[in-house]
C-alpha positions in Angstrom: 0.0 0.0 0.0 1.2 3.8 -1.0 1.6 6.0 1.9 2.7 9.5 1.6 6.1 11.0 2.8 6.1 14.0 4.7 9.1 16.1 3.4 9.2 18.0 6.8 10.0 14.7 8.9 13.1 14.0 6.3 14.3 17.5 7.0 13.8 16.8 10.6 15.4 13.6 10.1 18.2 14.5 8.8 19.0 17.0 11.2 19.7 14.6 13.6 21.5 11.8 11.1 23.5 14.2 9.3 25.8 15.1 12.6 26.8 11.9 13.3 30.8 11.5 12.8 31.9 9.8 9.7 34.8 7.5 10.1 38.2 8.7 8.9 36.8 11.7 7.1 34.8 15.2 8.6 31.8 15.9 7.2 30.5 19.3 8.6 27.0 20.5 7.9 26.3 24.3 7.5 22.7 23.2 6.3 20.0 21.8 5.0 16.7 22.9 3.2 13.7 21.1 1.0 13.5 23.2 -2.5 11.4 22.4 -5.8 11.6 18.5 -4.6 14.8 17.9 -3.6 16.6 17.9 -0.5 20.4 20.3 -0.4 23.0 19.9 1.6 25.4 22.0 2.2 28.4 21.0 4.0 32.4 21.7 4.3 34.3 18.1 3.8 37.7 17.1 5.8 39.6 20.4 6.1 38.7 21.8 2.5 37.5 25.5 2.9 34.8 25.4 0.2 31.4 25.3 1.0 29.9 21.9 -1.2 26.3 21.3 -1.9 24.8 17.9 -2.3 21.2 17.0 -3.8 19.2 14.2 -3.3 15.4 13.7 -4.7 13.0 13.5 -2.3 9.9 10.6 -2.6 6.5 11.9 -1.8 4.8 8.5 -1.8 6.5 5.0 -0.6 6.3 4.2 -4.8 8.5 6.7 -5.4 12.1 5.7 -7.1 14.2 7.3 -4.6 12.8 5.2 -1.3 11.9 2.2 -3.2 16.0 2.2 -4.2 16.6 1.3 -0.7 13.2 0.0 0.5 13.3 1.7 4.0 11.0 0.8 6.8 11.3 4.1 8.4 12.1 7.6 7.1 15.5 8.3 9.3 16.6 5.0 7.7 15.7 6.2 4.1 17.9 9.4 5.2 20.8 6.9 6.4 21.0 5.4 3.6 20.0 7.8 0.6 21.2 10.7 1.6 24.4 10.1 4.6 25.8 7.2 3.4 25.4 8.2 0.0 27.2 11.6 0.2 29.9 9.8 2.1 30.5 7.3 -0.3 30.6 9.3 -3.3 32.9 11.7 -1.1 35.2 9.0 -0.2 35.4 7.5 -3.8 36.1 10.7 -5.9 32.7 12.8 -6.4 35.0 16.0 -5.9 37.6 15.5 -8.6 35.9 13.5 -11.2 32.2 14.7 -10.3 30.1 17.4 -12.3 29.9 20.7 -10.7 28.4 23.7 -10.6 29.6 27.0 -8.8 26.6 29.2 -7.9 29.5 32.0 -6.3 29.3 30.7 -3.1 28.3 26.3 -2.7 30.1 24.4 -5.2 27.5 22.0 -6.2 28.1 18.4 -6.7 26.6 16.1 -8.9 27.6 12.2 -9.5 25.9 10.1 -11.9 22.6 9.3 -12.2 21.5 6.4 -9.8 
């Protein structure tokens, strides 16, 4: 059976997940905001100065591609996975040399491939 998301408890969600140490690496989050569907992060990695910004489409029903990827039984688990451990991932395995980008004059946007 559907059931809707609530993009305000993913934003809530990943308040709290978001924080949480990453091993070998510093992820530290300036913030986070809901726009036109997806979620952005904004973050500084390890002891780069840059501000980066990370996107991640947001579901609005259970159907949706994005939480059916990882079939979640809770919403702070769809954040876990989707958007924390994906960030880190693509962080840890190149996303910032070999990743597009996109400068807006102050986050430098990045974008891996499509999933």
């Amino acid at each position: 059976m559907t059931k809707a998301i609530d993009q305000e408890a993913i934003l809530a969600a990943a308040r709290d997940i978001m924080v949480r140490p990453v091993g070998g690496d510093t992820l530290n989050l300036i913030s986070l905001r809901v726009v036109d569907g997806y979620l952005e992060v904004v973050f500084r990695w390890n002891e780069r100065p840059e501000q980066f910004g990370y996107r991640v489409e947001l579901p609005d029903t259970t159907d949706h591609p994005s939480w059916t990827k990882w079939a979640p039984q809770t919403v702070e688990e769809w954040v876990e996975y989707a958007v924390r451990f994906s960030l880190i991932e693509d962080m840890q395995t190149g996303l910032l040399p070999y990743g597009r980008r996109r400068f807006d004059g102050s986050v430098l946007w990045l974008e891996g491939a499509p999933s």
